[in-house]
KOLTI-258395 format. One record per residue: residue in three letters; x, y negated, z negated of N, C-alpha, C in turn; residue number from 1. Coordinates in Angstrom, 2 decimals. Each point is the difference from the previous one (the first is absolute). Layout:
! residues N
ATOM_ALA_X_Y_Z_X_Y_Z_X_Y_Z_NUM
...
END
This chain:
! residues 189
ATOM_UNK_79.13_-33.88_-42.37_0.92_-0.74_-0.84_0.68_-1.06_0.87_1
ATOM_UNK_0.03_-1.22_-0.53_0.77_-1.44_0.57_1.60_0.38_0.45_2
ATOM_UNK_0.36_-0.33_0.31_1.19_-0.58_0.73_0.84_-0.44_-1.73_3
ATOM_UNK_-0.92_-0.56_-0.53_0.97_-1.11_-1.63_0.26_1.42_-0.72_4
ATOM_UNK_-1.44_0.34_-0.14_0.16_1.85_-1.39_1.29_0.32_0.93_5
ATOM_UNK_-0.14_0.20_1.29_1.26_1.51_0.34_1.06_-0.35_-0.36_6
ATOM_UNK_0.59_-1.51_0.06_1.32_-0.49_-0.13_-0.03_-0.47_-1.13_7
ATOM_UNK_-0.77_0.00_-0.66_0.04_-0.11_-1.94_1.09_1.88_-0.21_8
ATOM_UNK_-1.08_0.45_-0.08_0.04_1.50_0.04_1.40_0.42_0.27_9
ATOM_UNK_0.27_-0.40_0.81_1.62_0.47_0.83_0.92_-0.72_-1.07_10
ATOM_UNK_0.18_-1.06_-0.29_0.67_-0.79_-0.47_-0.07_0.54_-1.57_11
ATOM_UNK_-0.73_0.30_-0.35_-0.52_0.60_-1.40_1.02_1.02_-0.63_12
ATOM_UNK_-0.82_0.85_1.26_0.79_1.72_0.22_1.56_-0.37_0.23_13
ATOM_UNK_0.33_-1.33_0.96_1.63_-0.31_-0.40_1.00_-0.45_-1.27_14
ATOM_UNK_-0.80_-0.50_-0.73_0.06_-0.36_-1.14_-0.01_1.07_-1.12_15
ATOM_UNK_-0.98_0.74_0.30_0.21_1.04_-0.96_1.39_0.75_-0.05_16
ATOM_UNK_0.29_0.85_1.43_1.36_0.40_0.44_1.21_-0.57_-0.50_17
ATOM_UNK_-0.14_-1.27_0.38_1.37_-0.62_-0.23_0.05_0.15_-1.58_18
ATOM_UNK_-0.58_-0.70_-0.69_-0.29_0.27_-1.58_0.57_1.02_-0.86_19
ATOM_UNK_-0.53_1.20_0.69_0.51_1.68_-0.32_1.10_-0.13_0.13_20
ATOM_UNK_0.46_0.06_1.17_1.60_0.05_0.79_0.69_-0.99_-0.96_21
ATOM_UNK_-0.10_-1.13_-0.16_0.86_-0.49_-0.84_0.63_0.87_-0.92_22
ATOM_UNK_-1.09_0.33_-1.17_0.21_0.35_-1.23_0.88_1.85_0.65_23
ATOM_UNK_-0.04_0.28_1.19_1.15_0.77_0.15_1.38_0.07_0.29_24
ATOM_UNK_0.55_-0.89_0.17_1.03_-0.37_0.72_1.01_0.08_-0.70_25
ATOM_UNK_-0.11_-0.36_-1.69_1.04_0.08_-0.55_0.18_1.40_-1.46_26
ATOM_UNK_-0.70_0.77_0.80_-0.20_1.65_-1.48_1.28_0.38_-0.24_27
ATOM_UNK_0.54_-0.37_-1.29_1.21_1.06_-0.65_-0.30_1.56_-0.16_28
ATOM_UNK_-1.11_0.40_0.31_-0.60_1.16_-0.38_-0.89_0.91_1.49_29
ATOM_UNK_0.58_-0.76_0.49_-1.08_0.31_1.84_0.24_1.53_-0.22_30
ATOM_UNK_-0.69_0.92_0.43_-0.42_1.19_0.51_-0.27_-0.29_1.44_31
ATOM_UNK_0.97_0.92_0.80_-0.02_0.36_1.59_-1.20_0.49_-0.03_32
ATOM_UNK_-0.88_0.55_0.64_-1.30_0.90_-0.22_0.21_0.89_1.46_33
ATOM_UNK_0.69_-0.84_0.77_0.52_0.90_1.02_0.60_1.13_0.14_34
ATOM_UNK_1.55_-0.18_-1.15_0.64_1.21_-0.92_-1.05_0.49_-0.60_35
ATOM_UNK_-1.14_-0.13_-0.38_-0.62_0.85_-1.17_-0.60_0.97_1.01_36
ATOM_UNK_-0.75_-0.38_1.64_-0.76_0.35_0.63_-1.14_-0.13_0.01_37
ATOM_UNK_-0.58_-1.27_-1.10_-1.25_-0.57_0.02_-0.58_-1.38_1.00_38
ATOM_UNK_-0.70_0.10_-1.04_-0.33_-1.55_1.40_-0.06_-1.29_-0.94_39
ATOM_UNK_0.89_-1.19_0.22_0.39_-1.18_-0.21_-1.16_-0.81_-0.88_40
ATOM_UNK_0.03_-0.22_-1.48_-1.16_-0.78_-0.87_-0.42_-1.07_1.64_41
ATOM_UNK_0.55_0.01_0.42_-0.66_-1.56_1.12_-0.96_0.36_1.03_42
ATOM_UNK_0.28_1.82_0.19_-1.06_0.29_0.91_-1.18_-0.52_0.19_43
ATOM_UNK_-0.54_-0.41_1.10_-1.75_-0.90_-0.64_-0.41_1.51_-0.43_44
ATOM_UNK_-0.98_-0.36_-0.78_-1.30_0.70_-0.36_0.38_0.81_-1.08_45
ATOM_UNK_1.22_0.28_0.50_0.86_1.26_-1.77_-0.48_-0.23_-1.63_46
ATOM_UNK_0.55_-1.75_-0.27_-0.53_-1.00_-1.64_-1.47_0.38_0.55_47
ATOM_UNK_-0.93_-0.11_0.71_-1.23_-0.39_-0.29_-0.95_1.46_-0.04_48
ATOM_UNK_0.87_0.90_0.58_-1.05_1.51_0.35_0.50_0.77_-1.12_49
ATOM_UNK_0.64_-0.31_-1.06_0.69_1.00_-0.96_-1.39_0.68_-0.08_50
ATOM_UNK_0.01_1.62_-0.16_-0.34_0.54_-0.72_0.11_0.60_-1.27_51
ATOM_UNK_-1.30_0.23_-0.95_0.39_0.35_-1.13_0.90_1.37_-0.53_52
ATOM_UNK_1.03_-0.18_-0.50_0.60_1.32_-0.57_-0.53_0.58_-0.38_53
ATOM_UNK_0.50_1.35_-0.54_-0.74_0.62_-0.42_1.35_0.27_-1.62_54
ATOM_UNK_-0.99_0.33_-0.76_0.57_0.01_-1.34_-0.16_0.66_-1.25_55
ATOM_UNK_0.73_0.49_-0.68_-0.13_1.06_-1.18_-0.75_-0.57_-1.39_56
ATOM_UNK_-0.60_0.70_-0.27_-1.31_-0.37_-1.01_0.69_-1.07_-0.83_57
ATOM_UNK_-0.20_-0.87_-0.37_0.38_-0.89_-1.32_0.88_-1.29_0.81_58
ATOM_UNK_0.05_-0.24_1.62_0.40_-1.00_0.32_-1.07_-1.73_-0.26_59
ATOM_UNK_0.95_-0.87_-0.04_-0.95_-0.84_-0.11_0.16_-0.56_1.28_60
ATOM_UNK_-1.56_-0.03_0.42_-0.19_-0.49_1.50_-0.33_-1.50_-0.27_61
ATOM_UNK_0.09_-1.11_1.60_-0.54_-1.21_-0.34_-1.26_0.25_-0.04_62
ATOM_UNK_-0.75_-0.86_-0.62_-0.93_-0.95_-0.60_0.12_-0.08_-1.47_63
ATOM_UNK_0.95_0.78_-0.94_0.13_0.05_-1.05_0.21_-1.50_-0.63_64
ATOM_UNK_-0.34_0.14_-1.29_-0.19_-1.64_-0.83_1.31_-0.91_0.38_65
ATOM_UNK_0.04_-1.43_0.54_0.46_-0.44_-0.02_0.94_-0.94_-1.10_66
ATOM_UNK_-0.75_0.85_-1.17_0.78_-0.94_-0.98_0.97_1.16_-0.49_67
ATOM_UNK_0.11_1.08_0.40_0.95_1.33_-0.46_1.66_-0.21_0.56_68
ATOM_UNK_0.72_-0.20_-1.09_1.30_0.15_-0.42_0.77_0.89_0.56_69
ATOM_UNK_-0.10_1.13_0.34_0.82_1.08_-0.11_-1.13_1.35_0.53_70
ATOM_UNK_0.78_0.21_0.97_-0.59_1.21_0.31_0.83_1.55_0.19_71
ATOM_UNK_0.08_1.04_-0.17_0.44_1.01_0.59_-0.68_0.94_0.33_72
ATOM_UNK_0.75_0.63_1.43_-0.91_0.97_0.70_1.35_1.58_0.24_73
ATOM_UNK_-0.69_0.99_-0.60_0.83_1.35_0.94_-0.24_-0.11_1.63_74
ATOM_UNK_1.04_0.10_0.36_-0.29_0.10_1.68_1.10_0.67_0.55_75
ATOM_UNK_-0.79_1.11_0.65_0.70_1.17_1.16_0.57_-0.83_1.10_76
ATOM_UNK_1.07_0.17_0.06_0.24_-0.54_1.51_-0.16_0.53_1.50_77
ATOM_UNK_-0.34_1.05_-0.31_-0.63_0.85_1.28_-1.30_-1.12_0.01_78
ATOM_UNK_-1.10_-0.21_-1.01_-0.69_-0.45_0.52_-0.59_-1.42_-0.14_79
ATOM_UNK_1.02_-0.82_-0.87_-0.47_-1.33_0.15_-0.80_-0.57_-1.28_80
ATOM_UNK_-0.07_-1.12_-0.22_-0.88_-0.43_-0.80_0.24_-1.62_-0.19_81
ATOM_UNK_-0.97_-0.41_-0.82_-0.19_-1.58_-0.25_0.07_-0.27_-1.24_82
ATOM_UNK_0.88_-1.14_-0.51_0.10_-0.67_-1.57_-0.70_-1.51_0.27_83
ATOM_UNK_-0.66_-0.06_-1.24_-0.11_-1.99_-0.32_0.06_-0.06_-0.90_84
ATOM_UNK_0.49_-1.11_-0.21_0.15_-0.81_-1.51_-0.18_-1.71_0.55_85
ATOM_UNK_-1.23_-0.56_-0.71_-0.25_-1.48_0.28_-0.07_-0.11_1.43_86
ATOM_UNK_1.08_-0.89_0.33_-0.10_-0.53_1.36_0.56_0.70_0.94_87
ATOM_UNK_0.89_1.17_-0.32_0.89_0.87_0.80_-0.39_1.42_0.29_88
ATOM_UNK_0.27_0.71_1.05_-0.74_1.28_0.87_1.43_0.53_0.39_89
ATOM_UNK_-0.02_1.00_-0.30_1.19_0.51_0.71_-0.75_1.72_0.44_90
ATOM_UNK_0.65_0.40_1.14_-0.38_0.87_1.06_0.92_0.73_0.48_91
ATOM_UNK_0.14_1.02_-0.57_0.79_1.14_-0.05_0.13_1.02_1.84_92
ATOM_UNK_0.17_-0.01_1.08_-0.49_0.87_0.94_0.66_1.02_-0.26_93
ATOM_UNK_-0.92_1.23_0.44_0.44_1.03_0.21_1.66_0.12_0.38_94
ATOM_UNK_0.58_0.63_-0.68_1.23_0.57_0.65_1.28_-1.36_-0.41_95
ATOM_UNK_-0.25_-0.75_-0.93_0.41_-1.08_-0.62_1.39_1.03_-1.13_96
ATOM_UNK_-0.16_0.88_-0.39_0.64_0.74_-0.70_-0.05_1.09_0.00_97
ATOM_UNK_1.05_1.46_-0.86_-1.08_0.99_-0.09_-0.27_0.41_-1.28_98
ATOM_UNK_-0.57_1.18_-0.41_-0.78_0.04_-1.91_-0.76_-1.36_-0.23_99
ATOM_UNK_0.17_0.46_-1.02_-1.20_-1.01_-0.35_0.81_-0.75_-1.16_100
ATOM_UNK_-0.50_-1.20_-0.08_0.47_-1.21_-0.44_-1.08_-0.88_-1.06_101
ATOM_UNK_0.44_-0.23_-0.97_-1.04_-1.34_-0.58_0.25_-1.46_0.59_102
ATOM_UNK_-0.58_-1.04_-0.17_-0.19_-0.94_0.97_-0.45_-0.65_-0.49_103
ATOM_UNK_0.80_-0.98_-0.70_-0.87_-1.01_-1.39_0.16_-2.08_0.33_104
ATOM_UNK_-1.16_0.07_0.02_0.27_-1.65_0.58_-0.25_-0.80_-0.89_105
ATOM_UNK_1.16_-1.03_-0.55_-0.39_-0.79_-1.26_-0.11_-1.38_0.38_106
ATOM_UNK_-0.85_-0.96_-0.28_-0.05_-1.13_0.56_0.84_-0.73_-1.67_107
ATOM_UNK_0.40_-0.79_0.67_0.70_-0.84_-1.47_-0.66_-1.42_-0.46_108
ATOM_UNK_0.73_-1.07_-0.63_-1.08_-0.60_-0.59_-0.28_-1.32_0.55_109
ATOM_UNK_0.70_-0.16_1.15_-0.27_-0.83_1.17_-0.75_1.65_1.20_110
ATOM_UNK_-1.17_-0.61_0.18_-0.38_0.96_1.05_0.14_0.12_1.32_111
ATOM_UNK_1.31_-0.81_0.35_-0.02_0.55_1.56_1.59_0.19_0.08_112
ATOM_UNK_0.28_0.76_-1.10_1.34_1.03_-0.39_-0.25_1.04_-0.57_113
ATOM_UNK_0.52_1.35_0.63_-0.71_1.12_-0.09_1.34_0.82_-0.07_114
ATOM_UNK_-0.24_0.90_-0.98_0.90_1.18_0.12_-0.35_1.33_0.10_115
ATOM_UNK_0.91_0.35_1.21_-0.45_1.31_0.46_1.04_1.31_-0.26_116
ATOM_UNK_-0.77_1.07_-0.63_1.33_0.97_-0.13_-1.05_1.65_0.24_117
ATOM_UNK_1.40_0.56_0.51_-0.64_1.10_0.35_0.75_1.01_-0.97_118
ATOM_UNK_-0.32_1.25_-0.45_0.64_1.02_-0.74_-0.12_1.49_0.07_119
ATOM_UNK_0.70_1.00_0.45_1.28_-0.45_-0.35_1.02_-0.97_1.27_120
ATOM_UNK_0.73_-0.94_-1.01_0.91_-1.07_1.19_0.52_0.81_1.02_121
ATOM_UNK_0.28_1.04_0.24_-0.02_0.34_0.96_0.06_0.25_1.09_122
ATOM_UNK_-1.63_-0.24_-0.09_-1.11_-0.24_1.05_0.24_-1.44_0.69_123
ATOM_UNK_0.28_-1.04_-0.46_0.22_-1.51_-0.14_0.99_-0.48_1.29_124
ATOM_UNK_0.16_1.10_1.48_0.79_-0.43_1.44_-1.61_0.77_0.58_125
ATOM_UNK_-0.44_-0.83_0.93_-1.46_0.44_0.41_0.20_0.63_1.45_126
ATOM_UNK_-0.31_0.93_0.83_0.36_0.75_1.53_-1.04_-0.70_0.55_127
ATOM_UNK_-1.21_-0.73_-0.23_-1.31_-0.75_0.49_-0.07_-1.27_-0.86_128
ATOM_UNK_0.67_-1.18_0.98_-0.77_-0.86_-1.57_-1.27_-0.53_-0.23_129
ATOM_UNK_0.58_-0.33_-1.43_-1.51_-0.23_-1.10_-0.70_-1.17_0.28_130
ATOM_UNK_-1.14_-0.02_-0.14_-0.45_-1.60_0.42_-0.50_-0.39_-1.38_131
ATOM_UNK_0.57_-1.62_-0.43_-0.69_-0.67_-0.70_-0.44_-1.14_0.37_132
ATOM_UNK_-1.73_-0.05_-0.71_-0.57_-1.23_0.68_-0.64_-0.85_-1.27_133
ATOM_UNK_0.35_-1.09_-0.14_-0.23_-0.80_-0.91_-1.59_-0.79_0.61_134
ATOM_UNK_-1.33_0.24_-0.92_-1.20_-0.93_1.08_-0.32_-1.53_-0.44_135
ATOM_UNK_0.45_-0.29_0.78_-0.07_-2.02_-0.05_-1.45_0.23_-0.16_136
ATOM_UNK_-0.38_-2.03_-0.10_-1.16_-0.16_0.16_-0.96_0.02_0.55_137
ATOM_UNK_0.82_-0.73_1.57_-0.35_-0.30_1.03_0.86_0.17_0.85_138
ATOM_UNK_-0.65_0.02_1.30_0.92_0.48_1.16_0.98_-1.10_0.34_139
ATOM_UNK_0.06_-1.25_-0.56_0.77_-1.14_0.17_1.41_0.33_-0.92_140
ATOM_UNK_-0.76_0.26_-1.26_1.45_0.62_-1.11_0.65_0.94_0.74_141
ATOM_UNK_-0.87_0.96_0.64_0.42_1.56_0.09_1.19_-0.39_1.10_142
ATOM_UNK_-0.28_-1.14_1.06_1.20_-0.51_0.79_1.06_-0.70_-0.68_143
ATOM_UNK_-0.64_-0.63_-0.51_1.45_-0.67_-0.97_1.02_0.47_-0.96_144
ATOM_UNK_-0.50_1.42_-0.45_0.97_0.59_-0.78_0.76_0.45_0.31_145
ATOM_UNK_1.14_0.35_-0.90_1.09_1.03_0.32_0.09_0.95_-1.14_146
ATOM_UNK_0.65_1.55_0.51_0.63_0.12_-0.87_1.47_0.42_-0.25_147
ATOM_UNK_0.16_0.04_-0.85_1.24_-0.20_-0.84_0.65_0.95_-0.83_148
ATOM_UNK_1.69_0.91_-0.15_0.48_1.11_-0.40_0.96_-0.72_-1.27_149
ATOM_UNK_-0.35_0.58_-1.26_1.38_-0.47_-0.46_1.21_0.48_0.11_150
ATOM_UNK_0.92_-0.49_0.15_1.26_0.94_0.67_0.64_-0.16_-1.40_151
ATOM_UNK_0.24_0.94_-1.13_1.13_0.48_-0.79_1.35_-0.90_-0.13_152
ATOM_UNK_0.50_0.78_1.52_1.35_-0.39_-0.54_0.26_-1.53_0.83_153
ATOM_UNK_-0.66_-0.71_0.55_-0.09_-1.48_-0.27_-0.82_-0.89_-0.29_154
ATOM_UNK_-0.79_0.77_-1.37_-0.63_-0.66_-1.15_-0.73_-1.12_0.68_155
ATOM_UNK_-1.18_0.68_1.30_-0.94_-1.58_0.95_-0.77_0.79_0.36_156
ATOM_UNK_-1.17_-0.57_0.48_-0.99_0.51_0.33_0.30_-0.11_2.01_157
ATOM_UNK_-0.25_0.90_1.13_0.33_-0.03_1.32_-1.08_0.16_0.58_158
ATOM_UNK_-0.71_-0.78_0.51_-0.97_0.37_1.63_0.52_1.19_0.24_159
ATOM_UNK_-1.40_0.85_0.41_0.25_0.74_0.54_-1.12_0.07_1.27_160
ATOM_UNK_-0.11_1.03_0.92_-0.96_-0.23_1.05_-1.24_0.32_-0.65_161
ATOM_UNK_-1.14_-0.95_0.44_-1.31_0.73_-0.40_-0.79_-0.90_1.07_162
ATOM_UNK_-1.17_0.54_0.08_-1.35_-0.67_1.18_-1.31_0.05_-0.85_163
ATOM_UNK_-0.80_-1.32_0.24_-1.28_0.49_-0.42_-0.74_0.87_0.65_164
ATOM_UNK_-0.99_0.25_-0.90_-1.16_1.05_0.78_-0.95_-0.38_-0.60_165
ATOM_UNK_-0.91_-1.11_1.18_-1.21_-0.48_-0.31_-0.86_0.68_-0.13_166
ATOM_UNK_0.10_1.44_0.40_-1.16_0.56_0.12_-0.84_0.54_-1.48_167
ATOM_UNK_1.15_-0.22_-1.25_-0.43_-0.11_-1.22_0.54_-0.66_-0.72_168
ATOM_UNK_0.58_-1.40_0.64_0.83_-1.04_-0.81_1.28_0.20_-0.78_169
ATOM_UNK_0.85_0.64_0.72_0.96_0.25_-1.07_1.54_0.05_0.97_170
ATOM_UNK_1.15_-0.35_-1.48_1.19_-0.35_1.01_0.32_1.76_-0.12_171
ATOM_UNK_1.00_0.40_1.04_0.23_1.81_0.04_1.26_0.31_0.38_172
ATOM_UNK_1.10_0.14_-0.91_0.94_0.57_0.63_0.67_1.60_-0.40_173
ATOM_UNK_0.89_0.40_1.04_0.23_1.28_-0.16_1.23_0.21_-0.84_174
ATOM_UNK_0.07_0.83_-0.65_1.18_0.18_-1.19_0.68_1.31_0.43_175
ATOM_UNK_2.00_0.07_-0.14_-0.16_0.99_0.38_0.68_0.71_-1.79_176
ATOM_UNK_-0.27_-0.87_-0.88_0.50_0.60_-1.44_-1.12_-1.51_-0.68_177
ATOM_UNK_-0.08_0.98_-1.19_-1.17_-0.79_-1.22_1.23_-0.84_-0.91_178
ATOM_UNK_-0.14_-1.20_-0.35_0.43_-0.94_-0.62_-1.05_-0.70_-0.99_179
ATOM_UNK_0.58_-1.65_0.13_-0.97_-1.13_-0.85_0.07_-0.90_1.56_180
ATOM_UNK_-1.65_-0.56_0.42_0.36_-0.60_0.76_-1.36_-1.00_-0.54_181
ATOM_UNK_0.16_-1.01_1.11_-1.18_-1.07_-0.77_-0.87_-0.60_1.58_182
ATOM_UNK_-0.72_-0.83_-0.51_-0.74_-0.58_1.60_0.06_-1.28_-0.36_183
ATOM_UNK_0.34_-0.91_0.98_-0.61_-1.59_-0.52_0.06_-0.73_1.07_184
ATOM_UNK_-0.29_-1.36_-0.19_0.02_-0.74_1.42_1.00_-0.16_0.77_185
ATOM_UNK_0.27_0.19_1.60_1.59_-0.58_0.86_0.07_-1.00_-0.36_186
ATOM_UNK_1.64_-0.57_-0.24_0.44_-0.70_-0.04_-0.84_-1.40_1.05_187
ATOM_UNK_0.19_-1.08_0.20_-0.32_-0.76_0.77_-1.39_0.18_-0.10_188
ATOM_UNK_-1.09_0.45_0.34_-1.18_-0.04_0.24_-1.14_-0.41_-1.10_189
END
């Protein structure tokens, strides 16, 4: 390999970083992961090596139809499981709650606003948080997006932290309670 590829490459891989990191800097909703005793969404390799949960009969896993509205799944929290609806994945880990919980993801009628609720509410303060990953088009979108919490009681939608994960195109952030949140382009870009 040239001398040009390596310092493409480097510069790339810097670009990517900085990118991520941005869209963290300002989370109304950050989860320590340190307090939790896990390891940091930023870890390398963590977004890209997820393994699959494991999950109680009747979850809906991804690849399910992309044109589907509304999904709900029973899910144990001992052991995890996966919801989709349209463009949105949400990923329950192990030890996220305890009993078992329904887990219903509704996309609304703009599709990159999604509402998420768990039952019984409860359940709805997470000990592991939840990951939701909205899948862009392209790995160019998947950098450019954000997403976004509606906050209640000042009636706006807030950045919150999220990173892409090229490794299946999609923006991913960690939740540590289910709301309405949405994805769309950063500001400026």
């Amino acid at each position: 390999m040239n001398t040009k590829h390596v310092t493409l490459a480097k510069w790339s891989a810097a670009l990517v970083v900085a990118v991520g990191l941005n869209g963290c800097l300002a989370n109304p909703m950050a989860v320590d992961p340190n307090a939790l005793g896990i390891a940091s969404p930023q870890t390398p390799g963590l977004e890209t090596a997820s393994a699959p949960l494991a999950s109680k009969p009747g979850t809906t896993l991804p690849g399910g139809d992309p044109n589907e509205r509304r999904a709900s799944a029973v899910i144990d929290g001992a052991l995890g499981g996966t919801v989709r609806a349209g463009q949105w994945t949400v990923r329950v880990p192990r030890g996220a709650f305890s009993g078992t919980g329904t887990v219903t993801v509704t996309v609304e009628s703009d599709p990159a606003v999604v509402d998420l609720v768990v039952q019984p509410a409860s359940l709805n303060q997470f000990r592991v948080p939840v990951q939701l990953r909205y899948g862009a088009r392209s790995p160019r979108q998947a950098l450019r997006l954000q997403i976004e919490w509606w906050n209640p009681s000042r009636r706006s939608w807030q950045a919150i932290s999220s990173q892409a994960d090229l490794s299946d195109v999609a923006r991913v952030s960690s939740l540590s309670h289910f709301s309405k949140y949405r994805c769309r382009q950063k500001a400026g870009w």
